[in-house]
PDB file as gemmi writes it, atoms N, CA and C in Angstrom:
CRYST1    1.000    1.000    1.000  90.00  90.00  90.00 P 1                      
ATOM      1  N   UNK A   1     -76.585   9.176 -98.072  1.00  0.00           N  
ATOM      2  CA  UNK A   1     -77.571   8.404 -97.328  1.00  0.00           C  
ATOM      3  C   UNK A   1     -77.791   7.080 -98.060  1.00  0.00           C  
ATOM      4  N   UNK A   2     -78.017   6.001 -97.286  1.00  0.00           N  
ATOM      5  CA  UNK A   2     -77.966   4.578 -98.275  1.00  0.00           C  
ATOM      6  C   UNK A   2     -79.552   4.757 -98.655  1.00  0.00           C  
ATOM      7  N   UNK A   3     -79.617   3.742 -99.382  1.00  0.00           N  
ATOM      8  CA  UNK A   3     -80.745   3.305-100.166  1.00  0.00           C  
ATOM      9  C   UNK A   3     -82.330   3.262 -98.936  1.00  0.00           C  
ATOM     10  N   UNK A   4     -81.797   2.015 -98.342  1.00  0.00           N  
ATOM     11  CA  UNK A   4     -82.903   1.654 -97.266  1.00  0.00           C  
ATOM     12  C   UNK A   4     -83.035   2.814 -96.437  1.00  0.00           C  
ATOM     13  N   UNK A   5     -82.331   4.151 -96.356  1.00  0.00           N  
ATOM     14  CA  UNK A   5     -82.316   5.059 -95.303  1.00  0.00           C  
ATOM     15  C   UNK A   5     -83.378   5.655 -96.425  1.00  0.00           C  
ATOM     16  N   UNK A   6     -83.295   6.441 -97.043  1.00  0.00           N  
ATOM     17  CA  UNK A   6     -84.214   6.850 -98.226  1.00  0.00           C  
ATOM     18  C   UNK A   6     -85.266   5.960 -98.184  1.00  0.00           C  
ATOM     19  N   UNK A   7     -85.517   5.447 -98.559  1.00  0.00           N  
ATOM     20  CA  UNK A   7     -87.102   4.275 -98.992  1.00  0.00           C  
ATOM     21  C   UNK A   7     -87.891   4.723 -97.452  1.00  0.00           C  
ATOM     22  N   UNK A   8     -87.063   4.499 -96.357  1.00  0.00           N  
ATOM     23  CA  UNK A   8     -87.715   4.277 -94.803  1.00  0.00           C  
ATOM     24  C   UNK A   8     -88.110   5.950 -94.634  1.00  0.00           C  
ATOM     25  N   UNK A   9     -87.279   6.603 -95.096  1.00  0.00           N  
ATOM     26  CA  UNK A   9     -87.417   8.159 -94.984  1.00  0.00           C  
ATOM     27  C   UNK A   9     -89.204   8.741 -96.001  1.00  0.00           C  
ATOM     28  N   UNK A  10     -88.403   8.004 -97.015  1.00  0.00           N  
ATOM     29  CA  UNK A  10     -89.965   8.767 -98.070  1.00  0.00           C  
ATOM     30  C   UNK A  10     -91.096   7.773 -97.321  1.00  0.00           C  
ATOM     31  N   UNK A  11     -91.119   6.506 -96.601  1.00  0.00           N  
ATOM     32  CA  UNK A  11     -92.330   5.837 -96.226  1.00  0.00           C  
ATOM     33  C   UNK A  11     -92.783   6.788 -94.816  1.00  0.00           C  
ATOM     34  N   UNK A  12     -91.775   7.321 -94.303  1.00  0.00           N  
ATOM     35  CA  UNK A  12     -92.279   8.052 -93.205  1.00  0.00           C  
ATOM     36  C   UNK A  12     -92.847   9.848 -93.398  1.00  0.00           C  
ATOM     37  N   UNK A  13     -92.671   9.926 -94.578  1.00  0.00           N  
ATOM     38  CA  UNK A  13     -93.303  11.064 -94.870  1.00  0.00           C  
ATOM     39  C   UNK A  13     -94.536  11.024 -95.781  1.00  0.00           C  
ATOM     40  N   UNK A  14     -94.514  10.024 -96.184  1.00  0.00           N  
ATOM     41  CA  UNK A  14     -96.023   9.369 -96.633  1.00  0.00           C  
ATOM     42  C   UNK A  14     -97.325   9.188 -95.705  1.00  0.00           C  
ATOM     43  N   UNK A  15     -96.522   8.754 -94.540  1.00  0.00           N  
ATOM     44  CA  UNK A  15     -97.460   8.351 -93.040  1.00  0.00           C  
ATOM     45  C   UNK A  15     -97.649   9.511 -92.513  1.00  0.00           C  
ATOM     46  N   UNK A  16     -97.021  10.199 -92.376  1.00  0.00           N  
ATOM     47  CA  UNK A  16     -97.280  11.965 -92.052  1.00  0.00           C  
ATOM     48  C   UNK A  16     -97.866  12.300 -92.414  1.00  0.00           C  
ATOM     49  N   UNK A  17     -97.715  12.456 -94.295  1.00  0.00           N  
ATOM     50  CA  UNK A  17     -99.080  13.118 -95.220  1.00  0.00           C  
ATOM     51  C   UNK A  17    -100.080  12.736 -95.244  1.00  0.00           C  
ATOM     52  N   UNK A  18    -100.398  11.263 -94.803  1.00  0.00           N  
ATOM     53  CA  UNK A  18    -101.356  10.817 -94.788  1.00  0.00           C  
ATOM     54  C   UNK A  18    -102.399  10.872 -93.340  1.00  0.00           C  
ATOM     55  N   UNK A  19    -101.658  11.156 -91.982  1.00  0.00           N  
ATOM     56  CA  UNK A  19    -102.153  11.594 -91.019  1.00  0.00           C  
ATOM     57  C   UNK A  19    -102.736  13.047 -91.404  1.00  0.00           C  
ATOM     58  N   UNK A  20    -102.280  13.723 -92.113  1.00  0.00           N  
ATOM     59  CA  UNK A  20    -102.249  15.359 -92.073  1.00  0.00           C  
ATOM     60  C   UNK A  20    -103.336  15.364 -92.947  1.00  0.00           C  
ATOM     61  N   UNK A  21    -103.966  14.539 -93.938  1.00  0.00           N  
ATOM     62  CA  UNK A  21    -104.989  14.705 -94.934  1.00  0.00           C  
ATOM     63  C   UNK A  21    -106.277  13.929 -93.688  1.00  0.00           C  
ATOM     64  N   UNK A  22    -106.204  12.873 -92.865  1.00  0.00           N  
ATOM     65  CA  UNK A  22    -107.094  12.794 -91.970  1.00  0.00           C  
ATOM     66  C   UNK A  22    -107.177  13.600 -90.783  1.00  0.00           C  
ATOM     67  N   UNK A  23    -106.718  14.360 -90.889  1.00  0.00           N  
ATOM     68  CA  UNK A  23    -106.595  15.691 -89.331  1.00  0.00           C  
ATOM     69  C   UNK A  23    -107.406  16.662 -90.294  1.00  0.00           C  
ATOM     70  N   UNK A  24    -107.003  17.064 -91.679  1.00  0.00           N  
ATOM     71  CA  UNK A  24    -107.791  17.827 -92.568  1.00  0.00           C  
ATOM     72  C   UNK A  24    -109.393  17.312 -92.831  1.00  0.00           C  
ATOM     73  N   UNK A  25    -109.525  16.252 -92.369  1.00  0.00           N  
ATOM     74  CA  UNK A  25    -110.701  15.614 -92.975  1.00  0.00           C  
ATOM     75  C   UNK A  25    -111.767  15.865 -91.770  1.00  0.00           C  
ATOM     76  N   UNK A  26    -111.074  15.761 -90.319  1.00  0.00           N  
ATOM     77  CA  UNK A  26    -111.559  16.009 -89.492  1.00  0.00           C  
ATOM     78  C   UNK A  26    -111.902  17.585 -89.119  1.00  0.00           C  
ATOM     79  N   UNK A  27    -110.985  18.498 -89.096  1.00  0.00           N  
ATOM     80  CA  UNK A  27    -111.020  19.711 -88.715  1.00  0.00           C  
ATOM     81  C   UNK A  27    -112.353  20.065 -89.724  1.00  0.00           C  
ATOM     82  N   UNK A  28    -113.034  21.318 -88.915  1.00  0.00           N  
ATOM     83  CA  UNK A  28    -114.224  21.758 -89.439  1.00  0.00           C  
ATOM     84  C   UNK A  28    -113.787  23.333 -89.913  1.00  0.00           C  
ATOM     85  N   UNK A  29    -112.492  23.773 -89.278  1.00  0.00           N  
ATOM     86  CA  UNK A  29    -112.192  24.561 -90.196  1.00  0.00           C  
ATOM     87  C   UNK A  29    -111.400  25.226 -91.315  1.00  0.00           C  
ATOM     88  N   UNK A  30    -111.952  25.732 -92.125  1.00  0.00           N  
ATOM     89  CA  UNK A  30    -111.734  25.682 -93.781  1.00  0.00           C  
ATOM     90  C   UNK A  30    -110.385  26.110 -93.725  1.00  0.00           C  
ATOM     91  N   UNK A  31    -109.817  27.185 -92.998  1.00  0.00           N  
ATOM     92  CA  UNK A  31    -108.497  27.908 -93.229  1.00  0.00           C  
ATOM     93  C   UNK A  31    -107.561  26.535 -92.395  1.00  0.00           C  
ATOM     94  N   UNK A  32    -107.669  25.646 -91.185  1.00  0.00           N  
ATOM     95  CA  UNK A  32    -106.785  24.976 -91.106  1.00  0.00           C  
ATOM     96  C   UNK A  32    -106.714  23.920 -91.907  1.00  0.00           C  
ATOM     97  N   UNK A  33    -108.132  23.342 -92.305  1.00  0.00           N  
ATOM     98  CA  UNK A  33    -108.146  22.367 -93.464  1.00  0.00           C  
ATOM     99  C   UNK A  33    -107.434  22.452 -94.789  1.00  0.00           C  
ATOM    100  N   UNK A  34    -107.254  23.763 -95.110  1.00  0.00           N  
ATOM    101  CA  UNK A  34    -106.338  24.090 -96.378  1.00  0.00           C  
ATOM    102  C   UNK A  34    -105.089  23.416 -96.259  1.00  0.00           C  
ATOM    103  N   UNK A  35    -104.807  24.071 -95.418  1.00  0.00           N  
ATOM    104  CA  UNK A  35    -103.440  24.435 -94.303  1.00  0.00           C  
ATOM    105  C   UNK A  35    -102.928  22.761 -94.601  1.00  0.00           C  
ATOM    106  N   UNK A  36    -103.613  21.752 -93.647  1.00  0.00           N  
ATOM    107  CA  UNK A  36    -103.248  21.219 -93.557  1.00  0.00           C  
ATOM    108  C   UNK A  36    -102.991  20.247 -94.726  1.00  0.00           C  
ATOM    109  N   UNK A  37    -104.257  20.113 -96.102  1.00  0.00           N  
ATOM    110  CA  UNK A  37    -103.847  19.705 -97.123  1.00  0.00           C  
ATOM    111  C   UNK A  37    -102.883  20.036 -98.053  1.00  0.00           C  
ATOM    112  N   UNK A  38    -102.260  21.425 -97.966  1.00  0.00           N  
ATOM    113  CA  UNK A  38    -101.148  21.884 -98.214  1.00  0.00           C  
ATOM    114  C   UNK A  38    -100.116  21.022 -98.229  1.00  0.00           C  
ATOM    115  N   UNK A  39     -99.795  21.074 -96.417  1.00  0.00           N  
ATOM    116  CA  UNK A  39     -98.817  20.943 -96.131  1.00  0.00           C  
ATOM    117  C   UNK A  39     -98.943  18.914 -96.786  1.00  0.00           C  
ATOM    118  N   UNK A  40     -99.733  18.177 -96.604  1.00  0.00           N  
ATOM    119  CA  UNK A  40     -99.784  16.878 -96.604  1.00  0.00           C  
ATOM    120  C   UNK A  40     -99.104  16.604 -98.246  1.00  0.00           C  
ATOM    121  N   UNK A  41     -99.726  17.483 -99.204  1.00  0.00           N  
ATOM    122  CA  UNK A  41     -99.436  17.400-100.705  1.00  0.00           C  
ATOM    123  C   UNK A  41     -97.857  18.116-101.068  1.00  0.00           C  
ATOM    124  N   UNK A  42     -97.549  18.634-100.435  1.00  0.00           N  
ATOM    125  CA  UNK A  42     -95.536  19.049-100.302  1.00  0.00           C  
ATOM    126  C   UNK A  42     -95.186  17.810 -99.901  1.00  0.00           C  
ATOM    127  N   UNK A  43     -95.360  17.073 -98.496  1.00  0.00           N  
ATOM    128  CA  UNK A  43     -94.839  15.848 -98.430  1.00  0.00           C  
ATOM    129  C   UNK A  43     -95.164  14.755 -99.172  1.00  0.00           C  
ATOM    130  N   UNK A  44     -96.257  14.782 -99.666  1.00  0.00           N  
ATOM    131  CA  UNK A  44     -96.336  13.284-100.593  1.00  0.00           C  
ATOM    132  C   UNK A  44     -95.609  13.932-101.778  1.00  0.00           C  
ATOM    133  N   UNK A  45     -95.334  15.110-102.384  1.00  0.00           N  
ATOM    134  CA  UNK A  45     -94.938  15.134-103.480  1.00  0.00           C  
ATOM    135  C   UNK A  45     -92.514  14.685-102.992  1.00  0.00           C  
ATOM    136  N   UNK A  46     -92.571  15.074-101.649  1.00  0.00           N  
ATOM    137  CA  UNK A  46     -90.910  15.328-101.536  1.00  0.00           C  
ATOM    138  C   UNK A  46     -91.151  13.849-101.463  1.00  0.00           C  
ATOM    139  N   UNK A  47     -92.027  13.100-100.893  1.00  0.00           N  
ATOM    140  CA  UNK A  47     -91.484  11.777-100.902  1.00  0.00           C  
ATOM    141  C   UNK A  47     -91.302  10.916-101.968  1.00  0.00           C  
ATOM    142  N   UNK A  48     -92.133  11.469-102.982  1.00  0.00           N  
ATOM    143  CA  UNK A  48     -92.691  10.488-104.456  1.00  0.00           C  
ATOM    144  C   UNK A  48     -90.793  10.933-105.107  1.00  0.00           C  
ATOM    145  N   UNK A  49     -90.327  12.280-104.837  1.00  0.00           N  
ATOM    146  CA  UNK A  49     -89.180  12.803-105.244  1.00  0.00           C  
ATOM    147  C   UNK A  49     -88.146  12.249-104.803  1.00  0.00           C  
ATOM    148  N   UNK A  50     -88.183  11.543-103.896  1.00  0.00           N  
ATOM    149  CA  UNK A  50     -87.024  10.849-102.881  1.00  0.00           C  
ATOM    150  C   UNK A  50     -86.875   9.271-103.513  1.00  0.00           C  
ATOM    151  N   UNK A  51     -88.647   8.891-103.858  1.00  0.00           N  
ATOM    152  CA  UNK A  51     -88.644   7.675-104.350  1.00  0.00           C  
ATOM    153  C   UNK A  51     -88.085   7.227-105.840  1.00  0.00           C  
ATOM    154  N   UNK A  52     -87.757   8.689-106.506  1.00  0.00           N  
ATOM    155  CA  UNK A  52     -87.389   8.912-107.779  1.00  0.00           C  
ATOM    156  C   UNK A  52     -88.711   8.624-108.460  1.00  0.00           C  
ATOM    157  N   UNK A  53     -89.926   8.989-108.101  1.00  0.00           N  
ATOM    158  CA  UNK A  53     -90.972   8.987-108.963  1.00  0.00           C  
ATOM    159  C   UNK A  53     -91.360  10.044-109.536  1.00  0.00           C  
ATOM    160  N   UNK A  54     -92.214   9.923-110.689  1.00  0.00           N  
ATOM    161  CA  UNK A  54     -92.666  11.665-111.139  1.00  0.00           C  
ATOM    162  C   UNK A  54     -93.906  12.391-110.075  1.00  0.00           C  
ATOM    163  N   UNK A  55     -93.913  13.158-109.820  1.00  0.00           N  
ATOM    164  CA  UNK A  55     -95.128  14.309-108.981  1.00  0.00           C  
ATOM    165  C   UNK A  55     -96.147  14.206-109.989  1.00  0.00           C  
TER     166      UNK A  55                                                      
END                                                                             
């Protein structure tokens, strides 16, 4: 995969995680709110990994 395909890839899973931590912020409940901060903190961490940064 080239370079710019990567960079555009980890920026779009950043925008995801970052929708998914305001859907968490919104939801009132606790078990999907987990859920969803879960899932938001796997993608910011695969993307920081893609970016070659440390987690």
């Amino acid at each position: 995969m080239s370079v710019a395909r990567e960079v555009n890839r980890a920026q779009q899973m950043r925008e995801k995680a970052r929708h998914l931590t305001e859907a968490a912020e919104r939801t009132s409940d606790p078990e999907q709110r987990s859920r969803l901060q879960e899932k938001a903190r796997k993608l910011q961490e695969q993307s920081d990994r893609q970016d070659g940064m440390p987690v």
